[in-house]
MIFINU-610879 format. One record per atom (N, C-alpha, C, O): residue in three letters; atom name; x, y, z. Coordinates in Angstrom, 3 decimals, padded with zeros to 6 digits. Example, Ala and Ser with C-alpha at 12.3 -4.5 7.8 and 13.67 -1.06 7.14 Angstrom:
BEGIN
{'ALA', 'N', {013.190, -005.690, 007.800}}
{'ALA', 'CA', {012.300, -004.500, 007.800}}
{'ALA', 'C', {013.200, -003.300, 007.800}}
{'ALA', 'O', {014.236, -003.319, 008.465}}
{'SER', 'N', {012.850, -002.250, 007.080}}
{'SER', 'CA', {013.670, -001.060, 007.140}}
{'SER', 'C', {012.900, 000.030, 007.870}}
{'SER', 'O', {013.409, 001.138, 008.039}}
***
This chain:
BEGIN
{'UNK', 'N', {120.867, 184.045, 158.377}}
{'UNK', 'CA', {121.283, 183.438, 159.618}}
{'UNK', 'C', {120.218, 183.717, 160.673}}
{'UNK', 'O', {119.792, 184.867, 160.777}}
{'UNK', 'N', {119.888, 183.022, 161.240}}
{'UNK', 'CA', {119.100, 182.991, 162.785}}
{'UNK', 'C', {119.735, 183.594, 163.742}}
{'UNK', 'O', {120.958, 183.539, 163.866}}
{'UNK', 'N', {118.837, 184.329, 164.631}}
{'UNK', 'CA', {119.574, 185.100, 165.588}}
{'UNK', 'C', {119.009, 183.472, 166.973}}
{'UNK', 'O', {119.733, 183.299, 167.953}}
{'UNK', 'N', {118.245, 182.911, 166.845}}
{'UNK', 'CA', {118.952, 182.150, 167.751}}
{'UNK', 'C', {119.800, 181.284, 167.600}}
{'UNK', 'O', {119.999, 180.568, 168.582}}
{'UNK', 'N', {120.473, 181.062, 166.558}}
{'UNK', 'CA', {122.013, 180.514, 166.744}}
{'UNK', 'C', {123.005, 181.223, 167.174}}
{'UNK', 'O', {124.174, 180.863, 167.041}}
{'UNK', 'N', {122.684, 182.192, 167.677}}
{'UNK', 'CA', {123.678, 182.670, 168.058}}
{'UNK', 'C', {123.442, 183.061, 169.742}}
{'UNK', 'O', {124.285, 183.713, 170.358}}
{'UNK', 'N', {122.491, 182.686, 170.216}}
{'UNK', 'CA', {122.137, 182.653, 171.559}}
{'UNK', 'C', {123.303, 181.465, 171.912}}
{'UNK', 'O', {123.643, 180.414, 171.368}}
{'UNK', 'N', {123.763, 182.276, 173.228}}
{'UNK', 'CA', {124.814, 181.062, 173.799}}
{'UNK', 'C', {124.465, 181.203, 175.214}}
{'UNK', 'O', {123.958, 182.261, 175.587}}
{'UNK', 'N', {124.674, 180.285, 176.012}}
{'UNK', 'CA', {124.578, 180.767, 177.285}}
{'UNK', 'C', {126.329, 180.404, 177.818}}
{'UNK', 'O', {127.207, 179.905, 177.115}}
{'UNK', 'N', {126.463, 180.949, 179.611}}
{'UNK', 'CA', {128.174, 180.479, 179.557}}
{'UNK', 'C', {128.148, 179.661, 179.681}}
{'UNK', 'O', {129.333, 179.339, 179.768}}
{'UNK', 'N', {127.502, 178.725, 179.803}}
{'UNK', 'CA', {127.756, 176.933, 179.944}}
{'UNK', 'C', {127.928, 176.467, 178.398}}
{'UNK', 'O', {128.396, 175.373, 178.081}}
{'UNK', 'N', {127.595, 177.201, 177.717}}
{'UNK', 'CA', {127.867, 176.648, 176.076}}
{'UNK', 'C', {128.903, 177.456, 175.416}}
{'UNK', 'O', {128.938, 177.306, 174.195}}
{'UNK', 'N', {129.826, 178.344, 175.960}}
{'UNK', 'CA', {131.475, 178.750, 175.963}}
{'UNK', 'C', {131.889, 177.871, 175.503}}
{'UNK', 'O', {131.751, 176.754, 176.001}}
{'UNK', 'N', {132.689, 178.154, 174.130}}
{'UNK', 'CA', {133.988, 176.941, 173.870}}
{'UNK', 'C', {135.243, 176.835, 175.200}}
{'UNK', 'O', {135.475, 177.942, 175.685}}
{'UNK', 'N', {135.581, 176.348, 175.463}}
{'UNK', 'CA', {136.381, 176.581, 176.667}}
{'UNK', 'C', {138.046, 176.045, 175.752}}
{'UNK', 'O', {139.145, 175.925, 176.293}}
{'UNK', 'N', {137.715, 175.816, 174.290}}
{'UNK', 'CA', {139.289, 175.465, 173.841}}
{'UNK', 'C', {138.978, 176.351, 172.818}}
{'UNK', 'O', {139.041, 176.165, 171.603}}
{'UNK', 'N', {138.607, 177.420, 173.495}}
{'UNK', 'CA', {138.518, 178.928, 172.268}}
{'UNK', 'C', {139.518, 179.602, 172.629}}
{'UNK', 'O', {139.223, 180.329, 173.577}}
{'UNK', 'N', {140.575, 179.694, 172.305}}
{'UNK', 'CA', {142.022, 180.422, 172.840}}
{'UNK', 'C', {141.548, 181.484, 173.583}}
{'UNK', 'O', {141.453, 181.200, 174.777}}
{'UNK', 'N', {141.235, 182.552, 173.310}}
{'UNK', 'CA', {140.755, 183.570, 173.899}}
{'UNK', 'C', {140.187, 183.122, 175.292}}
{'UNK', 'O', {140.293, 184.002, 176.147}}
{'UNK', 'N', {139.545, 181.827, 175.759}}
{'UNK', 'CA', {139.084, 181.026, 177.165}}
{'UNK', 'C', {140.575, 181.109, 177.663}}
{'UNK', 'O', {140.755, 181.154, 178.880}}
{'UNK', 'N', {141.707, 181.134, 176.776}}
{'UNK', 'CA', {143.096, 180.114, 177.630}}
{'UNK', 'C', {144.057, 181.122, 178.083}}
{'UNK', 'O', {145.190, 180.866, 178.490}}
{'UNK', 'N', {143.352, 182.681, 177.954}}
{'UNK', 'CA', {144.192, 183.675, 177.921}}
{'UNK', 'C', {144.296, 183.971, 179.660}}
{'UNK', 'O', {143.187, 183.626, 180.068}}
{'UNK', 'N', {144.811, 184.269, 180.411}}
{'UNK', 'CA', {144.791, 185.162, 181.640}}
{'UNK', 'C', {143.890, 185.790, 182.030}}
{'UNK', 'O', {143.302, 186.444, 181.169}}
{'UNK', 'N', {143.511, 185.857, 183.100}}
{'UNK', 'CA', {142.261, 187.026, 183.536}}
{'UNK', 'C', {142.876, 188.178, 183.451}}
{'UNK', 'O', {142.010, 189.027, 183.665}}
{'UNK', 'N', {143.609, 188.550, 183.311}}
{'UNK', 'CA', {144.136, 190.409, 183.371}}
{'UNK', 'C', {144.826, 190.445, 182.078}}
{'UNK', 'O', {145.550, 191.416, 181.857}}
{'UNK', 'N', {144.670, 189.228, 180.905}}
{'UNK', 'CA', {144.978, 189.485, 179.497}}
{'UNK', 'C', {143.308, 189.769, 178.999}}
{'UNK', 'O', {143.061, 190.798, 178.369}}
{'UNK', 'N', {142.189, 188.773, 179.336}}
{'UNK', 'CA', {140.897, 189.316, 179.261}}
{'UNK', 'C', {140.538, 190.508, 179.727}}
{'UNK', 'O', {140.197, 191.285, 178.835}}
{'UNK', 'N', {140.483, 191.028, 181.068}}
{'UNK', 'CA', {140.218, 192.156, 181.425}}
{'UNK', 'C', {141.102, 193.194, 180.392}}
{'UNK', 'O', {140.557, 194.286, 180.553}}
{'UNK', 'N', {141.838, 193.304, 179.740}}
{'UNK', 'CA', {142.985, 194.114, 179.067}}
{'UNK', 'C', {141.790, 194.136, 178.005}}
{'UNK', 'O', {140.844, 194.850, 178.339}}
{'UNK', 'N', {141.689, 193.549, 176.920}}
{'UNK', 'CA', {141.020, 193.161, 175.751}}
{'UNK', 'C', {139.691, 193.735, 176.069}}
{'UNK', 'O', {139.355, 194.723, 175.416}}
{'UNK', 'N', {138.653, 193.143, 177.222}}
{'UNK', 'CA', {137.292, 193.621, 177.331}}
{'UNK', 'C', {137.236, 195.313, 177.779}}
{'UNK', 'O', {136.127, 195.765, 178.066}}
{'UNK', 'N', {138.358, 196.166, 177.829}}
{'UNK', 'CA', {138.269, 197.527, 178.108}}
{'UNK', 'C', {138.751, 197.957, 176.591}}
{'UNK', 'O', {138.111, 198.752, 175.902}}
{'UNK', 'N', {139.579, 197.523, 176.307}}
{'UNK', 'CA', {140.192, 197.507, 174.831}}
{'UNK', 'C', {138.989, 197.736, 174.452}}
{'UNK', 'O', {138.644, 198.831, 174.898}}
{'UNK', 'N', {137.666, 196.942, 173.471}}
{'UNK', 'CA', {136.458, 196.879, 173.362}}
{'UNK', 'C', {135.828, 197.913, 173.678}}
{'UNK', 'O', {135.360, 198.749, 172.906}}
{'UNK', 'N', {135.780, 197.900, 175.087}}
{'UNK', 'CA', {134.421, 198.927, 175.426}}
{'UNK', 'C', {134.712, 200.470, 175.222}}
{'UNK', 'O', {133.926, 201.412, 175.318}}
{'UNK', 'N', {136.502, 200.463, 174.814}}
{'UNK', 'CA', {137.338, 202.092, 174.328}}
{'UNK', 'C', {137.138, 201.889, 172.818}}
{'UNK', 'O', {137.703, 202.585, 171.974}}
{'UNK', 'N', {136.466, 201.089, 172.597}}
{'UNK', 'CA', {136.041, 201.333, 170.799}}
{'UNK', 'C', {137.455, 200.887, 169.981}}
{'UNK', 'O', {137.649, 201.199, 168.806}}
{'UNK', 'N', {138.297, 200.199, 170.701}}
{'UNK', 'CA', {139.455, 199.603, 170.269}}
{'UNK', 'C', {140.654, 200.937, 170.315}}
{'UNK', 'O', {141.707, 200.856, 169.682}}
{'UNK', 'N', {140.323, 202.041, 171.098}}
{'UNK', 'CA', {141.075, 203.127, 171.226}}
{'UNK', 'C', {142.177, 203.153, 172.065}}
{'UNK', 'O', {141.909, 203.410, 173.238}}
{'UNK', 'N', {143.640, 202.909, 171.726}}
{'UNK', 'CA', {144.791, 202.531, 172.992}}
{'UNK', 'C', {145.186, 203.788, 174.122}}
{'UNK', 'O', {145.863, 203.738, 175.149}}
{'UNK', 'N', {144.348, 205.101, 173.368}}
{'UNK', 'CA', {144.803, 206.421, 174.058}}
{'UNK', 'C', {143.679, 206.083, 175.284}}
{'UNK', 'O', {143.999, 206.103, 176.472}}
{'UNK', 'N', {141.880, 205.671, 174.653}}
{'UNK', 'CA', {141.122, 205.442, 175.806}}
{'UNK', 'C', {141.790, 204.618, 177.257}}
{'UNK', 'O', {141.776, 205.023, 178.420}}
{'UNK', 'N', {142.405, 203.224, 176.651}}
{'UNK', 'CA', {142.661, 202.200, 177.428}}
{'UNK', 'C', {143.930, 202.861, 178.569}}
{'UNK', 'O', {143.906, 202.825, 179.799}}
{'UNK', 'N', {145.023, 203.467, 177.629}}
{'UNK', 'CA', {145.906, 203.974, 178.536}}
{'UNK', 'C', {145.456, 204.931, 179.551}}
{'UNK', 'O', {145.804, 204.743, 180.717}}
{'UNK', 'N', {144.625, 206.069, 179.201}}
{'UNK', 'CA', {143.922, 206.719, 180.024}}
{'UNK', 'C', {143.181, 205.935, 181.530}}
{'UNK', 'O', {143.500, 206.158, 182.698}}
{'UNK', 'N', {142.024, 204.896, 180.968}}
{'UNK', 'CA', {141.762, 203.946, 182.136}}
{'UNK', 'C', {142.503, 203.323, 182.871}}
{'UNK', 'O', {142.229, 203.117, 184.054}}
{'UNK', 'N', {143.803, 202.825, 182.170}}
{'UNK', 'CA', {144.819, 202.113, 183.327}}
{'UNK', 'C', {145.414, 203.170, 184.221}}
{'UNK', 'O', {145.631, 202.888, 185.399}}
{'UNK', 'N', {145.670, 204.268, 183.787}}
{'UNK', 'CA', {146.357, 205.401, 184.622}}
{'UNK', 'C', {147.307, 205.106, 183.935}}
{'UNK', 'O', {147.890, 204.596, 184.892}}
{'UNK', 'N', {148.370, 204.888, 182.695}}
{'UNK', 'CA', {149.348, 204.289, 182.283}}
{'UNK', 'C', {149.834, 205.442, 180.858}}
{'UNK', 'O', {148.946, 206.202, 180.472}}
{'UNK', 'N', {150.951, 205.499, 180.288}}
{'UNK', 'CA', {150.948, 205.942, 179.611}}
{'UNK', 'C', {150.884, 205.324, 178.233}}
{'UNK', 'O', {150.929, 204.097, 178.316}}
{'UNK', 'N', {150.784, 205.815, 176.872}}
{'UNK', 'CA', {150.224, 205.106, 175.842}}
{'UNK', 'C', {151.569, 203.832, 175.749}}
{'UNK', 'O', {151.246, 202.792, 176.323}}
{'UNK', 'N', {152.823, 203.816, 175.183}}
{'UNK', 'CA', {153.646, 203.309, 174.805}}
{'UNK', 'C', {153.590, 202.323, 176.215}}
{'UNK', 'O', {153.503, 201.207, 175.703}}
{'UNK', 'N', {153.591, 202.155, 177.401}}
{'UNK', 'CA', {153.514, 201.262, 178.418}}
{'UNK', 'C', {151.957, 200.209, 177.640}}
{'UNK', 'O', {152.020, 198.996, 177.440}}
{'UNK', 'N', {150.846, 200.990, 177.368}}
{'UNK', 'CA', {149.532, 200.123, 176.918}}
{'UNK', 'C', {149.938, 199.780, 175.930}}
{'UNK', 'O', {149.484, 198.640, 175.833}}
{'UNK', 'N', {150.792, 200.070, 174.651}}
{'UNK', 'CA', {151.081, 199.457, 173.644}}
{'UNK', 'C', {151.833, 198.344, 173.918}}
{'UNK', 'O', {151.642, 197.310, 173.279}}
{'UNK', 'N', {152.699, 198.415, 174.821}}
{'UNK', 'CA', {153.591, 197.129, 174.936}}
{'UNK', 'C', {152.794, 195.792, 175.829}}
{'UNK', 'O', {153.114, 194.606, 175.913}}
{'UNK', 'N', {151.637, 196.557, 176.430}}
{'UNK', 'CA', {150.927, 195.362, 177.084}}
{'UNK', 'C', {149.841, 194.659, 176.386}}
{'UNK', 'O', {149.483, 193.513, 176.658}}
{'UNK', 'N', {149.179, 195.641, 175.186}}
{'UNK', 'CA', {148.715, 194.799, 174.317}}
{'UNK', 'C', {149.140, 194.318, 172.879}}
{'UNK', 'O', {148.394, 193.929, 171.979}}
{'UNK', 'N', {150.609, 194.442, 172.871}}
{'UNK', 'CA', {151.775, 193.587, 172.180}}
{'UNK', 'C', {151.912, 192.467, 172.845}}
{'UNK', 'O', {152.241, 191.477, 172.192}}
{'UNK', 'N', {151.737, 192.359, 174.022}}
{'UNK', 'CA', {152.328, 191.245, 174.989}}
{'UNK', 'C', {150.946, 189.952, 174.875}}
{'UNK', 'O', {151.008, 188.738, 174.677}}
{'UNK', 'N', {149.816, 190.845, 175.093}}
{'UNK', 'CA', {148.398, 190.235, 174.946}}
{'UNK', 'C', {148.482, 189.567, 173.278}}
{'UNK', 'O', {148.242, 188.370, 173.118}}
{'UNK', 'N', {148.748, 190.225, 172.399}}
{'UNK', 'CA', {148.780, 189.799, 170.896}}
{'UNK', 'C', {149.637, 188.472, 170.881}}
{'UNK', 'O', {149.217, 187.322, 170.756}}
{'UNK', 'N', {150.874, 188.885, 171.032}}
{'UNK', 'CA', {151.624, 187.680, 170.986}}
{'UNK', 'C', {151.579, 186.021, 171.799}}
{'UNK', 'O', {151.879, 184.904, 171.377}}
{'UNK', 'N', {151.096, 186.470, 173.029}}
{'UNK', 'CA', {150.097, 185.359, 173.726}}
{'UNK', 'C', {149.083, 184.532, 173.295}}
{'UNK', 'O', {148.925, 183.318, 173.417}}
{'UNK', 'N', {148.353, 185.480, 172.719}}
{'UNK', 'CA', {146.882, 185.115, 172.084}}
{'UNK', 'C', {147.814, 184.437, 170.645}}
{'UNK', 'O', {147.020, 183.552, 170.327}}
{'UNK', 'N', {148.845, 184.336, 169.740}}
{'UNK', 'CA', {149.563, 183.743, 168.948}}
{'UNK', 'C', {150.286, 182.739, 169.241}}
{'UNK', 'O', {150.399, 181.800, 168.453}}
{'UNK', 'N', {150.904, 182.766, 170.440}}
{'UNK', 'CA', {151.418, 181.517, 170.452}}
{'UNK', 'C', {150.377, 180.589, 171.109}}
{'UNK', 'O', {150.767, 179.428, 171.233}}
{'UNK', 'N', {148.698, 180.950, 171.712}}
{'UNK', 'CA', {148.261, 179.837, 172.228}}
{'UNK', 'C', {147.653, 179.221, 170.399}}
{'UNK', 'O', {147.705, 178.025, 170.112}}
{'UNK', 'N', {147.202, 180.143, 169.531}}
{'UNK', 'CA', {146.914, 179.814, 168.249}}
{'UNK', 'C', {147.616, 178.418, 167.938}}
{'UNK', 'O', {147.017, 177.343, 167.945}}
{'UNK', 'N', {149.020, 178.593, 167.654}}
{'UNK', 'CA', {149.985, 178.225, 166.859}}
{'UNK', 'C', {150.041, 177.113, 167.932}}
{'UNK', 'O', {150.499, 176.083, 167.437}}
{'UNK', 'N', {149.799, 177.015, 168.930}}
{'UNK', 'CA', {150.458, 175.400, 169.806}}
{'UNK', 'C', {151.692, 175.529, 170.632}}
{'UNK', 'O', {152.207, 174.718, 171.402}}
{'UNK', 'N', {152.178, 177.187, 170.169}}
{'UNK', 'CA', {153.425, 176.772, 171.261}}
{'UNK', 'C', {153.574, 177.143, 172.389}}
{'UNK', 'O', {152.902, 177.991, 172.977}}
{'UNK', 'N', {154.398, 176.586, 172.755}}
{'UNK', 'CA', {154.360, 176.718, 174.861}}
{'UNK', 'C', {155.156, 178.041, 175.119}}
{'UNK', 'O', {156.271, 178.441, 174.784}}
{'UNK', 'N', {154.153, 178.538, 175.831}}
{'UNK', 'CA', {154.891, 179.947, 176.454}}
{'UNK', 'C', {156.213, 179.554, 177.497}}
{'UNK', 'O', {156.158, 178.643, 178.323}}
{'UNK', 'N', {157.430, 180.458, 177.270}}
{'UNK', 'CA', {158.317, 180.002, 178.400}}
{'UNK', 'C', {157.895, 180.993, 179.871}}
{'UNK', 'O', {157.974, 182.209, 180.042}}
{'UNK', 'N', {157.579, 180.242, 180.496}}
{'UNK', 'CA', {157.753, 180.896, 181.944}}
{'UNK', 'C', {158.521, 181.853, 182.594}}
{'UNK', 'O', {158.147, 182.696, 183.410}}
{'UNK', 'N', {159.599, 181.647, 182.168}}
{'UNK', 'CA', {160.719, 182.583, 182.040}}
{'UNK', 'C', {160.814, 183.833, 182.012}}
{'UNK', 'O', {161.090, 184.569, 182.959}}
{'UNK', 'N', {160.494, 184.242, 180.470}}
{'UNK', 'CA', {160.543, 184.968, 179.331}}
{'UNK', 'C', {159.182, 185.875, 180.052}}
{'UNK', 'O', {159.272, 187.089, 180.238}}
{'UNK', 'N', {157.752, 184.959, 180.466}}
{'UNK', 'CA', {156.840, 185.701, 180.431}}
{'UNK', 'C', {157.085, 186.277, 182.116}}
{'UNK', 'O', {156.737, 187.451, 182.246}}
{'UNK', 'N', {157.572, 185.686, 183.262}}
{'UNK', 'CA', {157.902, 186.431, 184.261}}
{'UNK', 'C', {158.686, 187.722, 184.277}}
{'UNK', 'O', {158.539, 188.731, 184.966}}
{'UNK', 'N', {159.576, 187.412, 183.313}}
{'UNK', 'CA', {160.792, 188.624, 183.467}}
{'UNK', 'C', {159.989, 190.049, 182.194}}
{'UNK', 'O', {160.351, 191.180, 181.872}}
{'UNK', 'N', {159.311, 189.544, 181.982}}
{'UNK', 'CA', {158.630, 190.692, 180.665}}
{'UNK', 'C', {157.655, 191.577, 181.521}}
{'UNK', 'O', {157.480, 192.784, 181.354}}
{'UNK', 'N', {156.957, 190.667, 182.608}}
{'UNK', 'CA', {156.070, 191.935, 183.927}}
{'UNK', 'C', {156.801, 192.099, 184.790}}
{'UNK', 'O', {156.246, 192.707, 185.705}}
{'UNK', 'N', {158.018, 191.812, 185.030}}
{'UNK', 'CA', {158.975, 192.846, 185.760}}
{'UNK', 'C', {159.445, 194.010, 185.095}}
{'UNK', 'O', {159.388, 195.207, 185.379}}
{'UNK', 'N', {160.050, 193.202, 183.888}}
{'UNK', 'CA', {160.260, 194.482, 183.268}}
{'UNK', 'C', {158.733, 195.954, 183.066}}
{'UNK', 'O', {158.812, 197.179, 183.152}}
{'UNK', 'N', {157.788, 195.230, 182.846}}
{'UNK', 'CA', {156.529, 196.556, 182.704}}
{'UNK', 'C', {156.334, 196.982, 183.928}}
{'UNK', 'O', {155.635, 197.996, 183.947}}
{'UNK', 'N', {156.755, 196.521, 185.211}}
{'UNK', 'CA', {156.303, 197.128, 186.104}}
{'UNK', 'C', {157.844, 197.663, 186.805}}
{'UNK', 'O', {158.052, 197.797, 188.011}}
{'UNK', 'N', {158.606, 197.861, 185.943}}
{'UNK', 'CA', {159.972, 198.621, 186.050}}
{'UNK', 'C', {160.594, 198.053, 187.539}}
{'UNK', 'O', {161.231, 198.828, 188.253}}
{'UNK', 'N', {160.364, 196.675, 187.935}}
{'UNK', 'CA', {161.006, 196.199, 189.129}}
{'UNK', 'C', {162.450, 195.681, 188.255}}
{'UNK', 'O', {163.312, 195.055, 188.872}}
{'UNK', 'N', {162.575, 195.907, 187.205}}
{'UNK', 'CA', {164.180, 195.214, 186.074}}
{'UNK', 'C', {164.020, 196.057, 184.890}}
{'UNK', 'O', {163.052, 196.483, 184.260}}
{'UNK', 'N', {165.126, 196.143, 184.808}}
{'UNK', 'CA', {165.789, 196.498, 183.499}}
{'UNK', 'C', {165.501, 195.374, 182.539}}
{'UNK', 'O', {165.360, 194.212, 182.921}}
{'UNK', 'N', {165.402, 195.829, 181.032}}
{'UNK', 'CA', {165.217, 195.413, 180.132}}
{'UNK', 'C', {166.899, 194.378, 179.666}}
{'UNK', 'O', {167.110, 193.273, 179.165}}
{'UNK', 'N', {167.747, 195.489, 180.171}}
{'UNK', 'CA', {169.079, 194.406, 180.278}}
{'UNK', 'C', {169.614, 193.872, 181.603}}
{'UNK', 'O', {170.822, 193.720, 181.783}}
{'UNK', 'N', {169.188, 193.742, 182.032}}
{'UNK', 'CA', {169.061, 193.141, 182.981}}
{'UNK', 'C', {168.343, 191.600, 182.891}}
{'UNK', 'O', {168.959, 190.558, 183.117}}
{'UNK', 'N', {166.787, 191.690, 182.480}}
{'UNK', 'CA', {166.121, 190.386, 181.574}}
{'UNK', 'C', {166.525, 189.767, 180.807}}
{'UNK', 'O', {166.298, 188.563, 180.683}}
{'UNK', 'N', {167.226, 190.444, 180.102}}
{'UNK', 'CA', {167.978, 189.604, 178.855}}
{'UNK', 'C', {169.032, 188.861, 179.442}}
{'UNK', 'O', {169.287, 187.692, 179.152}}
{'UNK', 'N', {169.922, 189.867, 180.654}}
{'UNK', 'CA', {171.013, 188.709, 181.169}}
{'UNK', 'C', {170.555, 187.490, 181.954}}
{'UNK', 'O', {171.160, 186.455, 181.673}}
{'UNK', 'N', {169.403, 187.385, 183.086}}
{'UNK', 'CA', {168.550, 186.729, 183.365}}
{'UNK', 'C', {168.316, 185.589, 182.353}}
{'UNK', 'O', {168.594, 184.390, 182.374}}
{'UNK', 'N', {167.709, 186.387, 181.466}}
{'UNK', 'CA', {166.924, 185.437, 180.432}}
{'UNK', 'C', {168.239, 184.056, 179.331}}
{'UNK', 'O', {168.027, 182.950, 178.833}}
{'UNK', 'N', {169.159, 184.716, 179.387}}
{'UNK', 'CA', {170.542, 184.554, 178.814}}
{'UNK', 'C', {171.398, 183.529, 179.417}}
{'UNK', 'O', {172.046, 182.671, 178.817}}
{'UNK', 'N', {171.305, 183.766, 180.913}}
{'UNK', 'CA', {171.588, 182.960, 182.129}}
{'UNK', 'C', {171.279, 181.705, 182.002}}
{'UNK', 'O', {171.901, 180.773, 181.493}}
{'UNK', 'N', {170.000, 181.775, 182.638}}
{'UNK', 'CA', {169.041, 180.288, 182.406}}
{'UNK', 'C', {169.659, 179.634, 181.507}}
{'UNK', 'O', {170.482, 178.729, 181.645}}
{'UNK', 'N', {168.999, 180.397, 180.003}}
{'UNK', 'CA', {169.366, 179.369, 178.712}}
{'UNK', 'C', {170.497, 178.657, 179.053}}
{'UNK', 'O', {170.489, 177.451, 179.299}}
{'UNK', 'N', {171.801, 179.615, 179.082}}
{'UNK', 'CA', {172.998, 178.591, 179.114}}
{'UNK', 'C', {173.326, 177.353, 180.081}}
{'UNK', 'O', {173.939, 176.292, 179.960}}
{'UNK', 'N', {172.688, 177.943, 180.999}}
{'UNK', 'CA', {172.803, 177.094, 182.608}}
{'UNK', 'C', {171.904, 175.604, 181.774}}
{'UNK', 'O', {172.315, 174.446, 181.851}}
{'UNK', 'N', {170.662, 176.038, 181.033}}
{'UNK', 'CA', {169.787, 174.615, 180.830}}
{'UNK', 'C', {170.493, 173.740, 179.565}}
{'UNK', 'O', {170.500, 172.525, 179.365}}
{'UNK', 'N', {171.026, 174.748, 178.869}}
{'UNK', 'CA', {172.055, 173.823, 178.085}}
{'UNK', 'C', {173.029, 173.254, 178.106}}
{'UNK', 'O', {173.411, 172.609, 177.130}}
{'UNK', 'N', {173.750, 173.340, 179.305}}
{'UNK', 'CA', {174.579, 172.978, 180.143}}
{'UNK', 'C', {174.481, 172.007, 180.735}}
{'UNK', 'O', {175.113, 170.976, 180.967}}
{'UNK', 'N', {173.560, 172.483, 180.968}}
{'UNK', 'CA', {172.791, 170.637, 182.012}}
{'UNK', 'C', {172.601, 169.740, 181.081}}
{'UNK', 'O', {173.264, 168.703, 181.060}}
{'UNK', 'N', {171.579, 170.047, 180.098}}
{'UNK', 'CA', {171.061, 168.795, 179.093}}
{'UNK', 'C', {172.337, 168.290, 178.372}}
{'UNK', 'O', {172.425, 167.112, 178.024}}
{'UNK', 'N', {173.157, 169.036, 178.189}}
{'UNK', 'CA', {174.848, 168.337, 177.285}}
{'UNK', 'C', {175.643, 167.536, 178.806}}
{'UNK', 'O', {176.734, 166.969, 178.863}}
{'UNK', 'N', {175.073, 167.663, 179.423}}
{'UNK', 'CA', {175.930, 166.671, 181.190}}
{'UNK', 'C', {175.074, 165.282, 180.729}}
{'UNK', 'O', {175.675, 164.232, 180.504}}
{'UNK', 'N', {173.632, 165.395, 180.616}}
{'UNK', 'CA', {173.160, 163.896, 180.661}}
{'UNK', 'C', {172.943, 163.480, 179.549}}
{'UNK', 'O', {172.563, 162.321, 179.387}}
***
């Protein structure tokens, strides 16, 4: 292989490279991820955070980066009430009743028309 094929500049970025479609603070998450040698004790350390809080945020990053893979649409919802919940402004049951709410309320509606 040639090492100048692999010269890119950012104007030659895939920009429908999922990883382009992620969040800036799901990138910033990932590019420290990286530079901690893929270490979650490093990363938690840098956020000021504890490990199991960084595990669940790059669970959150994983599953993102999967559903942009796969084609499916993130619910808005689901992903608002999931950084309340990490930033402990809600309960985890609390989200779910939230989250529980909606649903029925939108199924409700769509069986009216």
């Amino acid at each position: 292989m040639s090492f100048a094929l692999l010269k890119t500049t950012v104007d030659e970025r895939p920009s429908d490279h999922p990883l382009m479609r992620l969040r800036r603070e799901d990138l910033d998450l990932i590019t420290e991820l990286v530079l901690r040698s893929g270490s979650l004790k490093g990363l938690a350390e840098s956020y000021g955070v504890s490990y199991p809080t960084i595990r669940g945020r790059v669970d959150k990053v994983i599953e993102r980066l999967r559903q942009l893979i796969a084609g499916t649409p993130q619910d808005p919802l689901v992903e608002l009430l999931a950084d309340l919940v990490e930033r402990g402004e809600l309960t985890i049951s609390g989200a779910r009743a939230l989250r529980d709410l909606a649903r029925t309320r939108a199924s409700g509606m769509a069986e009216e028309d």
